[in-house]
C-alpha positions as CSV (number, residue, x, y, z in Angstrom):
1,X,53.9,11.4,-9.4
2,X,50.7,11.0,-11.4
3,X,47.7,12.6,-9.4
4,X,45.8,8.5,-9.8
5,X,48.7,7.3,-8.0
6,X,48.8,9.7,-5.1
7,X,44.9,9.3,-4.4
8,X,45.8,5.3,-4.6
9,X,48.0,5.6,-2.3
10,X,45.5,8.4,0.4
11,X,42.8,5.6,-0.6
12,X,45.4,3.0,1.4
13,X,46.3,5.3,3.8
14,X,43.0,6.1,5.2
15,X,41.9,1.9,4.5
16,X,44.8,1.2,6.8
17,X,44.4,3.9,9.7
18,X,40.4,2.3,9.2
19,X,41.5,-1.0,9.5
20,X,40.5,-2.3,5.9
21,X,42.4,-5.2,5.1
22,X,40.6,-5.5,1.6
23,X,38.9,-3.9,-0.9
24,X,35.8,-5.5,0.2
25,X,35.6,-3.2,3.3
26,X,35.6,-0.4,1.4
27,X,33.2,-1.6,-0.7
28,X,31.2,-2.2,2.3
29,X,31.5,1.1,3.7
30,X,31.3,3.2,0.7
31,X,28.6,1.2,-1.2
32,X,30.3,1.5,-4.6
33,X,30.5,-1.0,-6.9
34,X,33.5,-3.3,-6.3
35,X,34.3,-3.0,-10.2
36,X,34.8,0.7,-9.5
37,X,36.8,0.3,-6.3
38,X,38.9,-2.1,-8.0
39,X,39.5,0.0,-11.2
40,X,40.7,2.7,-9.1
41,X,42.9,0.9,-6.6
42,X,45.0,-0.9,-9.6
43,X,48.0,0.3,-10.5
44,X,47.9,-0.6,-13.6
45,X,45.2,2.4,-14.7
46,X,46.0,5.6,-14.4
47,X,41.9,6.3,-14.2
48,X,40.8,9.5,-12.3
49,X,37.7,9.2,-9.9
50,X,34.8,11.3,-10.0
51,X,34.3,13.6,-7.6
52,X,31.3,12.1,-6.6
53,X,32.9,8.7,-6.4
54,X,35.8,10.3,-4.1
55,X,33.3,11.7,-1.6
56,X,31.6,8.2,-1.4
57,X,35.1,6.5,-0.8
58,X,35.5,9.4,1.9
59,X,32.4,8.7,3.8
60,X,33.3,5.2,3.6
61,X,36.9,5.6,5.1
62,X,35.0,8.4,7.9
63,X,37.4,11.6,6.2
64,X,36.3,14.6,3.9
65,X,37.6,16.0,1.3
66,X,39.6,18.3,3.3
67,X,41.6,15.8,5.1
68,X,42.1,13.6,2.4
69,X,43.6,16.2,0.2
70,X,45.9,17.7,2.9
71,X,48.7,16.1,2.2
72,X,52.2,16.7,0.8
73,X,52.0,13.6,-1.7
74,X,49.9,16.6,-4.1
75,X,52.1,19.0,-4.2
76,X,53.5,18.0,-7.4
77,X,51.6,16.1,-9.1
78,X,51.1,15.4,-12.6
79,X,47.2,14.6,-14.4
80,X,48.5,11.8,-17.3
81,X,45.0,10.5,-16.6
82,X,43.7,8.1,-19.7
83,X,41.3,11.1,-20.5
84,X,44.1,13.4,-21.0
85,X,46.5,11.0,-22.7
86,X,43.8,10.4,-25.7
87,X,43.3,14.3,-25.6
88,X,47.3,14.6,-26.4
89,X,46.8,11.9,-29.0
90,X,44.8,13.9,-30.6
């Protein structure tokens, strides 16, 4: 599993055990641009977020780095992020 889609798929998590039904509540909450929340929630990127724009999604969905992270979904996960796919390119 690429490491984008199993932080897509925390994000979710956590908007659900919040009670999100859209990315506009998390937009809300996290007071990131909705263009950023959007870009990462679509599964059609494989975008990475900064870490400063994870901790802003995790004060919005009231978690930490901590618990977001501890999870089995990142055990094996692969980084095919678009930054390291134009590095391989060359």
């Amino acid at each position: 599993m690429l490491l984008s889609e199993a932080i897509r798929i925390r994000i979710n998590y956590f908007m659900n055990k919040k009670g999100f039904s859209s990315c506009w509540d998390l937009y809300k909450s996290s007071g990131l641009p909705r263009s950023t929340i959007n870009a990462l929630l679509s599964s059609e990127r494989n975008a990475l977020p900064r870490l400063s724009t994870l901790l802003h999604i995790c004060e919005g969905l009231d978690t930490n780095f901590v618990e977001f992270f501890n999870d089995s979904i990142f055990l094996d996960v692969e980084d095919f992020s678009e930054d390291n796919l134009r590095k391989l390119k060359g």
